[in-house]
C-alpha positions in Angstrom: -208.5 76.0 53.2 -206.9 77.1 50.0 -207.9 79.8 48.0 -207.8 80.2 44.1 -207.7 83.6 41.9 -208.8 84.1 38.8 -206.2 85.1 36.3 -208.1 84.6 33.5 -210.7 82.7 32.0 -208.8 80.3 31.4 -206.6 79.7 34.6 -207.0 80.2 38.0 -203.8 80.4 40.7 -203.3 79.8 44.4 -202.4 82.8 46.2 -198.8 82.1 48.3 -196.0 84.2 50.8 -193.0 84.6 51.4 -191.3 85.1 54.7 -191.3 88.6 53.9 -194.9 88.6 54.2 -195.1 86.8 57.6 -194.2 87.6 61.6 -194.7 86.0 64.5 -196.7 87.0 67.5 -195.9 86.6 71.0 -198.4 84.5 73.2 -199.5 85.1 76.7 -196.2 83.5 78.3 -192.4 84.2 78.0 -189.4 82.7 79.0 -185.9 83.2 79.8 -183.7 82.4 76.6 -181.2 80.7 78.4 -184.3 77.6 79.3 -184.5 77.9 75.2 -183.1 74.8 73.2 -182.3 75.3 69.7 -180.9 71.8 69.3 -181.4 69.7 66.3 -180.8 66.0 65.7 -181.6 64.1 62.2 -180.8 60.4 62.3 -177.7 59.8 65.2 -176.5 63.0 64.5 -177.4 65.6 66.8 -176.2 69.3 66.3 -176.1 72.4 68.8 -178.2 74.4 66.2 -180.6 74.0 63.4 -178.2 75.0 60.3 -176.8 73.6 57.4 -173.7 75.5 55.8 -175.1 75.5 51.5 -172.9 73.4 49.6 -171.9 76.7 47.7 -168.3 77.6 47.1 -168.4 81.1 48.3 -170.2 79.8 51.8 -168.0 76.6 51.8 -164.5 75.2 51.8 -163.3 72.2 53.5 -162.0 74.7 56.1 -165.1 76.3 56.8 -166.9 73.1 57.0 -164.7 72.1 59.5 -165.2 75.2 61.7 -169.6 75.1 61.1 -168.7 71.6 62.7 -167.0 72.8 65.5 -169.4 75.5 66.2 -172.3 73.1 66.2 -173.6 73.5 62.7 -173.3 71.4 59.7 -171.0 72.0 56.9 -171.7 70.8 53.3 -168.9 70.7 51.1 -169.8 71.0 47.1 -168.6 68.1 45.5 -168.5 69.6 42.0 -167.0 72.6 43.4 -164.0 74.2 42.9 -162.6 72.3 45.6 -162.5 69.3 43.8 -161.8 70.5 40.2 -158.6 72.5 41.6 -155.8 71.1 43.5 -155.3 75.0 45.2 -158.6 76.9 44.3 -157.5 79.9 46.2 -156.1 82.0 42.9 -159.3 81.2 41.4 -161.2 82.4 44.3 -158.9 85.5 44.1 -160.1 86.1 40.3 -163.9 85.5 40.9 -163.4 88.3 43.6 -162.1 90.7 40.5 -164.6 89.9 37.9 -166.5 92.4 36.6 -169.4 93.7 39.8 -171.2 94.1 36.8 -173.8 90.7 37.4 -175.3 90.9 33.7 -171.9 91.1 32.5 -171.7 88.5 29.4 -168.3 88.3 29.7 -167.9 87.4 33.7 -170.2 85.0 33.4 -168.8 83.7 30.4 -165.4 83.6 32.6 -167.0 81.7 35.7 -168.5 79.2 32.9 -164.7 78.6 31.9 -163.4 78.2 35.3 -166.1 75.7 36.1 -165.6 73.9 32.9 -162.6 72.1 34.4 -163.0 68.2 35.0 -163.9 67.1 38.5 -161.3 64.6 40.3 -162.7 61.9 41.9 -159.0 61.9 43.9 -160.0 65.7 45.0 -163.4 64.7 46.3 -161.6 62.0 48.5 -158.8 64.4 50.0 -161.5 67.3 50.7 -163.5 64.6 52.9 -160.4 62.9 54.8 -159.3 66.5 55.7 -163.1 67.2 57.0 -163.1 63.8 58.6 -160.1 64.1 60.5 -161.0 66.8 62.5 -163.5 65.2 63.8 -166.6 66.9 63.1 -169.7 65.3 60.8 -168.6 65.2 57.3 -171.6 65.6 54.7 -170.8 66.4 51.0 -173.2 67.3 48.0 -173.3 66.2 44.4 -176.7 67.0 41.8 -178.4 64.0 40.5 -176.8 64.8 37.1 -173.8 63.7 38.7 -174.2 61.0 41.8 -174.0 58.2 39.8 -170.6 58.6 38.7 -169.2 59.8 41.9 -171.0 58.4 45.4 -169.1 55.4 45.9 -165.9 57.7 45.9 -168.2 59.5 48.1 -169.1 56.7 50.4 -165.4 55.2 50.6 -164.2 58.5 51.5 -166.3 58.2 54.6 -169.2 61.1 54.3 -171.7 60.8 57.3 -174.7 62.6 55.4 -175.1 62.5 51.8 -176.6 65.2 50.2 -178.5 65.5 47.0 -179.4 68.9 45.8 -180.0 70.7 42.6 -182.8 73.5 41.9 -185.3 70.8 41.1 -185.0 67.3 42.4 -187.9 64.6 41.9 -189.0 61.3 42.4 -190.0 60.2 39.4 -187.4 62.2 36.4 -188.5 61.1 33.1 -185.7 60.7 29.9 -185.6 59.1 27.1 -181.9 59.9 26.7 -180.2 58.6 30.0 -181.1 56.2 32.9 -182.2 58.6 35.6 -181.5 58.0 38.9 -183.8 56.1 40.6 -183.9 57.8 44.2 -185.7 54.9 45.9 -183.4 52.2 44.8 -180.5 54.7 45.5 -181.5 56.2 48.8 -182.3 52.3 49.8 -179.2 50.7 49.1 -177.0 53.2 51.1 -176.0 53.0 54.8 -175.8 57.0 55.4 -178.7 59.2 55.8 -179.7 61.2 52.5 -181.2 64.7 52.5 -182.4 65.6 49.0 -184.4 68.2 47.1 -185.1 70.9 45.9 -188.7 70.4 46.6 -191.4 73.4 46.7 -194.9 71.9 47.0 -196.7 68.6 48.9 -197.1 66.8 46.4 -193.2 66.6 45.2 -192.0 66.3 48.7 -194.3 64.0 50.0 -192.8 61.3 46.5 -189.8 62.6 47.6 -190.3 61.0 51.4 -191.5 58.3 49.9 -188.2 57.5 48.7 -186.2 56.7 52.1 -184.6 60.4 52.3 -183.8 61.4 56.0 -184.6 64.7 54.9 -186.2 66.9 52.1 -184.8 70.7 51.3 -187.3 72.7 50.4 -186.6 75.5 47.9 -184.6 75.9 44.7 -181.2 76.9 46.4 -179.4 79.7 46.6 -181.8 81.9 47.3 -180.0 85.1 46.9 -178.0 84.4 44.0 -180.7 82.8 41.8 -182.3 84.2 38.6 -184.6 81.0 38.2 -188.1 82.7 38.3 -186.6 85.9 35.6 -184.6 83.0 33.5 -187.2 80.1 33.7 -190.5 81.8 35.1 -190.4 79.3 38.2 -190.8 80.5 41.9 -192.4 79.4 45.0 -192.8 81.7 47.6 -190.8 80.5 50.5 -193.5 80.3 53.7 -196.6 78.7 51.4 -193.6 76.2 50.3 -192.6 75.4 53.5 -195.7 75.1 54.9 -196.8 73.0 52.4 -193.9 70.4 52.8 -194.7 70.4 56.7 -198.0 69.4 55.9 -196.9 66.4 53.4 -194.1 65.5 56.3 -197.6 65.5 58.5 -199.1 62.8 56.4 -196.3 61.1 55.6 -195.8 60.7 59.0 -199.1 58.9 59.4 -198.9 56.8 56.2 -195.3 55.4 57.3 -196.7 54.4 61.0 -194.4 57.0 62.4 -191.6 57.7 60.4 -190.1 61.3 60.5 -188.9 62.9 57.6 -187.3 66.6 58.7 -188.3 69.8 56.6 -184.9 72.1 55.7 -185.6 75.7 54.5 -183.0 77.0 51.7 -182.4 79.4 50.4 -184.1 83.1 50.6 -183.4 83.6 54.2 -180.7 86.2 54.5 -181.2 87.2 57.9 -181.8 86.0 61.8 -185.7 86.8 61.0 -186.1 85.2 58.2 -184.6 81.5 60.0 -187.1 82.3 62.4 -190.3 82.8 60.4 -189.0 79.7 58.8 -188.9 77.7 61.5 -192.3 79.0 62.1 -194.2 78.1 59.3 -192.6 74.2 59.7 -189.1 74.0 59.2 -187.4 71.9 61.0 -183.4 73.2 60.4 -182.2 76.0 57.7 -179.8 75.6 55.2 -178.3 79.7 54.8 -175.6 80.2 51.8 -175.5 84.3 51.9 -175.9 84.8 55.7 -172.9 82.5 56.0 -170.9 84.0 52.7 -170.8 87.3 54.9 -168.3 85.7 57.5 -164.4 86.7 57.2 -163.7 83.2 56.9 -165.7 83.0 53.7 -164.3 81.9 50.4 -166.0 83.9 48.4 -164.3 86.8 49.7 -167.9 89.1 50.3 -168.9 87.8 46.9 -171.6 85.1 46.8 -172.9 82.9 43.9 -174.5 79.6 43.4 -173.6 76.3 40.9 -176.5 78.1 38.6 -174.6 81.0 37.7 -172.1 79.0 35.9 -174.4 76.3 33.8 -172.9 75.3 30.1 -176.4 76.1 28.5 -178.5 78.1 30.5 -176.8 80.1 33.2 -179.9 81.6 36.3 -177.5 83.1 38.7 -175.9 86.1 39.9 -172.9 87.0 41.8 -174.0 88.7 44.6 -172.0 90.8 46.6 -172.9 90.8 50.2 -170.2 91.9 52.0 -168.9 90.7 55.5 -170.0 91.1 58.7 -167.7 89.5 61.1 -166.0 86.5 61.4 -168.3 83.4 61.7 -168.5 83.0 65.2 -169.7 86.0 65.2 -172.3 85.6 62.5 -173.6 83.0 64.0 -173.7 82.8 67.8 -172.5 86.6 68.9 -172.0 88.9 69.7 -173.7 91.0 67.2 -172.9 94.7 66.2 -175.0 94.8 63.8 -178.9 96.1 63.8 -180.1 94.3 60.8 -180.0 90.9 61.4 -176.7 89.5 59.9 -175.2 88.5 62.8 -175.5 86.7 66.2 -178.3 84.4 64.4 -178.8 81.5 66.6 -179.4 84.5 69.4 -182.0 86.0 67.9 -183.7 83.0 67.4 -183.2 81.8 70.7 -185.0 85.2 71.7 -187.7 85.0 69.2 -188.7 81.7 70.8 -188.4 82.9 74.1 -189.8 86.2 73.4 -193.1 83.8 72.2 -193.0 81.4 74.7 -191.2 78.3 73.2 -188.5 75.9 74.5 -187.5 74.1 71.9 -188.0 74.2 68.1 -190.4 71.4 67.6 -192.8 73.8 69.7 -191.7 76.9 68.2 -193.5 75.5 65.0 -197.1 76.1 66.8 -196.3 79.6 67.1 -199.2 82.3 65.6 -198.5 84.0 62.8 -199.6 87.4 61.0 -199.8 88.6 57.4 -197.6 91.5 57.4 -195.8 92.5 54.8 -192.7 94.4 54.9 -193.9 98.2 54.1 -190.2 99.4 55.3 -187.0 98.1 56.9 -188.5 98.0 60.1 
């Protein structure tokens, strides 16, 4: 049941939460979190844990990638990144690191505008993939429709296993009357490699969005804690109605397909092990973390974080964030923590959560009860 307010005479709203205002509640059963399985599989590719690395330059460099791969995950690489504008981005890693820690500072983010201004090489985009491809692990990239036309078939000859498209806002149906838009459909039809796409933050988007063949849909704007979307544009969806509702249209769609499973990806706004698991919660099926992962020594961003909308031409919504580091990314993600406050040993606590509730594997941790319970402290 939904329930409308009032905000005026002339409008009503629908009331929404985040994950800040949810918890979990145990049941009558436990279990040992060693019988808890936390694996994830879309399409043939099955991973050890339920989390994609953000396709954001300070979570991810070819390197990293490679290492999320090895330790279970999935790494996206940002195919408009400075990785592929910049045959050694590691000076201009260094200078981003310096900028002003000033995040409404005209100038630095007139600076990160410049640095992102240079062209993208298709030549780039090739070499990044090989070097993920031969180390073996499952090599997905990410490119925003403004750009897929021009470069997925360097994408696809380079050899990417999962194709991702993602920008804040990503539809089925984008209407111009200056440019062809991508037609997803057509797109997502003619190519032999799963596609996750979005942002989407309601049923109604995602469910088009299914519609179009993706193998997954994120839900979200991306970059969760670097984003200044809803103070730049006015925009915001509050994380666990979004989510929810997406599970619901992955429900139907489900049905209306005869049986065809489209998974639900969280990103964005979940900076800690709690946050994945009130996530996963509410109907997520894996998590795609940027910040949580830009705390790892291995990092690029160097304890700075930042999204591709902090450097738009026109209209930049984005901070640089600093969040520090934690620990290398082992650590951050499988243990063992030293820390109290959820940054590290993530796929732990979530394994506990579950156990602590009585689940053995995430597809049943979705059932879980929830609470309204907002945060009144840090507790």
């Amino acid at each position: 049941m939904t329930y409308e307010i009032e905000i005026g005479r002339a409008k009503r709203g629908r009331r929404a939460y985040s994950l800040d205002d949810l918890a979990v509640v145990p049941s009558r059963r436990t279990r040992d979190p060693r019988d808890v399985s936390v694996q994830w599989q879309i399409d043939a590719y099955q991973f050890e844990m339920p989390v994609i690395a953000a396709p954001m330059d300070s979570a991810m460099s070819p390197a990293t990638a490679i290492m999320m791969g090895k330790l279970g995950g999935l790494g996206v690489l940002n195919l408009e990144g400075l990785w592929t504008r910049y045959e050694d981005p590691e000076p201009v890693l260094e200078e981003i690191a310096g900028l002003s820690t000033d995040n409404f500072s005209p100038a630095a983010t007139r600076r990160m505008q410049e640095i992102y201004e240079a062209p993208i090489q298709a030549e780039l985009i090739t070499s990044r993939l090989a070097e993920m491809r031969d180390a073996g692990v499952t090599v997905a990239g990410s490119l925003t429709p403004q750009h897929t036309q021009q470069f997925y078939k360097t994408v696809l000859a380079a050899g990417v296993d999962i194709f991702v498209i993602r920008g804040t806002t990503v539809s089925a149906e984008h209407v111009s009357k200056n440019e062809e838009p991508l037609n997803l459909k057509q797109f997502i039809y003619e190519l032999d490699v799963p596609v996750i796409v979005g942002g989407a933050a309601g049923y109604t988007p995602a469910l088009h969005l299914m519609r179009t063949g993706a193998a997954g849909v994120l839900v979200g704007f991306g970059g969760g804690a670097t984003t200044t979307t809803r103070r730049a544009l006015g925009i915001h969806s509050p994380m666990a109605s979004a989510i929810s509702d997406v599970a619901a249209a992955r429900r139907d769609y489900l049905d209306e397909s005869g049986g065809r499973y489209v998974h639900v990806i969280a990103d964005g706004g979940m900076g800690t092990s709690g946050d994945i698991v009130k996530a996963i919660a509410v109907g997520a099926d894996a998590v795609m973390l940027g910040s949580a992962l830009a705390r790892a020594e291995e990092a690029p961003g160097k304890g700075w974080h930042w999204g591709q909308e902090a450097h738009h031409h026109e209209l930049p919504r984005g901070d640089r964030v600093n969040v520090g580091t934690v620990g290398p990314l082992e650590e951050v993600l499988w243990g063992p923590s030293h820390h109290t406050d959820g940054t590290s040993n993530l796929i732990g606590a979530l394994r506990r959560a579950m156990a602590t509730t009585g689940y053995s594997d995430l597809k049943e941790f979705q059932r879980v009860e929830v609470v309204l319970s907002p945060y009144l402290s840090n507790g």
